[in-house]
C-alpha positions, 0 to 999 in steps of 0.5 A: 269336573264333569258328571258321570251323567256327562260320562255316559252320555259322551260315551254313548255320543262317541258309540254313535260317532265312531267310524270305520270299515267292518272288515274284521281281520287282525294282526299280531304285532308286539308293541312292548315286553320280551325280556323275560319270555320263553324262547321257543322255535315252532318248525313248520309241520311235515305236509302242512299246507293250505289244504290241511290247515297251515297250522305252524303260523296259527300257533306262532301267533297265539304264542305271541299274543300271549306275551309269554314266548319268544319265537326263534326263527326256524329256518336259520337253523339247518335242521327241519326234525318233524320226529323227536328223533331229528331233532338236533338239540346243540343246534337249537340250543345254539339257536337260543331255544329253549323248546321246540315244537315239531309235528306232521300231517297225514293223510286219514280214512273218510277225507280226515287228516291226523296231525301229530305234534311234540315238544321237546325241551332243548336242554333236557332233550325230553318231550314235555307234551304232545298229542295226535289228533284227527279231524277234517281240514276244516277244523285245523285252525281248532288244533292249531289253538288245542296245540298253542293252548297245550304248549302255553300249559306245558311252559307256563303252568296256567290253562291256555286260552287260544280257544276261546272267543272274543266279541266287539263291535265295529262301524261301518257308515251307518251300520253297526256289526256285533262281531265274535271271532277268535283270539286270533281274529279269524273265523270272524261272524256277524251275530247281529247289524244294524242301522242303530247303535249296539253296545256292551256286548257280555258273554254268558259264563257258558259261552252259548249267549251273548248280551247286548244294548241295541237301539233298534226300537229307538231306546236302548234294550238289553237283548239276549242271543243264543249264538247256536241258532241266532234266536234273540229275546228281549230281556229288559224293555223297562219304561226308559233305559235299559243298559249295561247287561253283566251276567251272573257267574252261573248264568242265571241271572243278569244285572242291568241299569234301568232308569224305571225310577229317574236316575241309573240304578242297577237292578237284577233280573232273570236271564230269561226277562222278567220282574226286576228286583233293585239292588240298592237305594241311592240318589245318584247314578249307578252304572256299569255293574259286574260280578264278582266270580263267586257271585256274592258282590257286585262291583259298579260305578257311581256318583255318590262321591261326587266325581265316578268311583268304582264300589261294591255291594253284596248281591243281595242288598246291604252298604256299599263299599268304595273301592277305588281311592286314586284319582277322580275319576275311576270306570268300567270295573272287572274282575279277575277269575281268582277275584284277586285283581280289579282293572279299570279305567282311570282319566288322569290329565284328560287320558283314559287309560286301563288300570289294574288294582290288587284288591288285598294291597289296593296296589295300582299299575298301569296297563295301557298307554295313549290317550284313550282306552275303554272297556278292559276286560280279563282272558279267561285264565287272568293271563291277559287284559283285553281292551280297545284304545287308540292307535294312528287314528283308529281305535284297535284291540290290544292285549297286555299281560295281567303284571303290565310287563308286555303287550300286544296289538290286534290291529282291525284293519280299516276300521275302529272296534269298541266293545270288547268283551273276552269270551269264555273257556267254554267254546260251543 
């Protein structure tokens, strides 16, 4: 059975070799689920257009990314309501919708536009939620995710997460991109590119900053980059390795595995650099650290066992605990926002695929299929499960619900993307 040691270094070799075009668009395709989701008809917006902002196929697409809603196709429906007042529920009630959303689009003072929208209950025929809001056209593709994450609220109870960002790496020859953009996959930038690997990209609990590895200088060092301005700084340049940044829930701090002392091992330092303070003692190799959300343990990867199990320790030092007992080889731990739930990776029959565990029962469910997955990360409100896996060839970004009832594919076209990381509600 190969060791974690053998892990990582196959996981760096396959950074290294991953292949692919940096072009970052992406597109929604529902690979499972769909008996249980909300039907919903969102009606094209009254004077919507290119030029102010095509809102209706933003929102049907963050609705469906989030594996909670069925989209009911408007137009066999021979009513076009832009005003509660239009609406003609038997007919969308015929239909199959459960809810609609409406709205229009004018025209405002200083080159702005006022984008109203409403939804309305079909059996109730009442407004469950609405709002107006005025901006320039430019930021239409904010209010297209504001009204998705509105609607999201209104059916399902939970805060929606359609505002906030994702970061992943892609190849492109011999150029590595570190990449955020939204949920949707628009709006992509290039925060950094080298001729060099750039893995483990870690957003920061405000959003503002990213952490990553990046191999410029020949060694990995863990860099810090204010995503505002583009400033970078170097936060772990030890004698050896530095890898693995994970932040600490009030930013302030970061764990990092260093090899200052021969084998990993994980250490904690300040965000802003600095001495570096070892978490534990042990003779193997412990990698991957994570938080827990309330900051008190840190969640990791070791050997100890003799084969990659995930453990936890309290952040400021004492036993760890195993956490994992199924399978042989278990990595890449995350928690839930609420605590309640780790997801992983688990090799089982030479796949690699994400596993959820609850943490109270130690319940296991499986999350993604094919052969290889890596680097599950949650959706700020523990909705979703963001990780990279194989599809035709390419390595893609899915999304699966939290309860593995549904899943989505964000298909980065003429490429493979590695890395994922899900931001943070907080969008600067």
């Amino acid at each position: 059975m190969p060791s974690l040691k053998a892990l990582l270094r196959g996981v760096l070799v396959a950074a290294m070799l991953v292949a692919g075009s940096a072009r970052a668009e992406l597109n929604i395709e529902i690979v499972g689920g769909g008996a249980s989701r909300h039907a919903i008809a969102v009606v094209p917006f009254k004077d919507e257009g290119p030029t102010q902002g095509n809102l209706t196929p933003v929102i049907r697409n963050d609705l469906a990314l989030s594996g909670a809603f069925r989209l009911v196709d408007p137009s066999a429906v021979a009513n076009v309501p832009f005003v509660p007042a239009d609406v003609r529920y038997p007919l969308w009630q015929a239909a199959g919708a459960q809810s609609i959303a409406i709205g229009k689009v004018e025209n405002a003072a200083g080159g702005q536009i006022k984008i109203s929208f409403r939804l309305m209950d079909v059996s109730q025929q009442k407004q469950l939620t609405g709002g107006e809001f005025t901006v320039t056209p430019d930021r239409s593709r904010q209010v297209a995710h504001a009204i998705a994450d509105l609607i999201y609220e209104a059916i399902t109870g939970q805060k929606g997460f359609f505002n906030t960002r994702l970061a992943y790496v892609l190849k492109s020859g011999r150029s590595y991109a570190l990449q955020i953009s939204d949920v949707d996959g628009q709006r992509s930038q290039t925060i950094l590119r080298s001729t060099e690997p750039i893995i483990s990209p870690s957003w920061s609990p405000n959003g503002r900053y990213i952490a990553y590895v990046s191999f410029a200088s020949q060694k990995p060092v863990v860099w810090v980059q204010d995503l505002a301005t583009g400033q970078r700084r170097a936060v772990a340049n030890f004698k050896g390795s530095n890898s693995a940044p994970a932040w600490s829930p009030d930013g302030s701090k970061l764990a990092v595995v260093l090899t200052t002392s021969g084998n990993s091992q994980i250490y904690i330092i300040s965000a802003d650099g600095g001495a570096a303070r070892r978490l534990m003692y042990n003779g193997g190799i412990d990698t991957e650290p994570s938080f827990s959300p309330d900051g008190s343990m840190v969640y990791f990867v070791s050997d100890r066992s003799g084969n990659p199990q995930i453990y936890r320790v309290p952040v400021n030092g004492g036993d760890a605990q195993r956490v994992t007992w199924e399978g042989n080889y278990n990595v890449s731990p995350k928690l839930s926002p609420d605590g309640k739930t780790l997801v992983y990776i688990r090799r089982a029959a030479g796949n690699f695929r994400v596993m959820s565990q609850d943490l109270a029962t130690n319940d296991t469910r499986l999350l993604s299929d094919g052969s290889y997955s890596e680097r599950p990360s949650f959706a700020p409100n523990g909705r979703m499960v963001l990780y990279s896996s194989d599809a035709g060839g390419h390595s893609v970004l899915y999304a699966a619900t939290a309860d593995g009832s549904s899943k989505v594919k964000l298909a980065v076209l003429n490429g493979d993307v590695q890395d994922p990381a899900w931001g943070p509600f907080n969008n600067p």
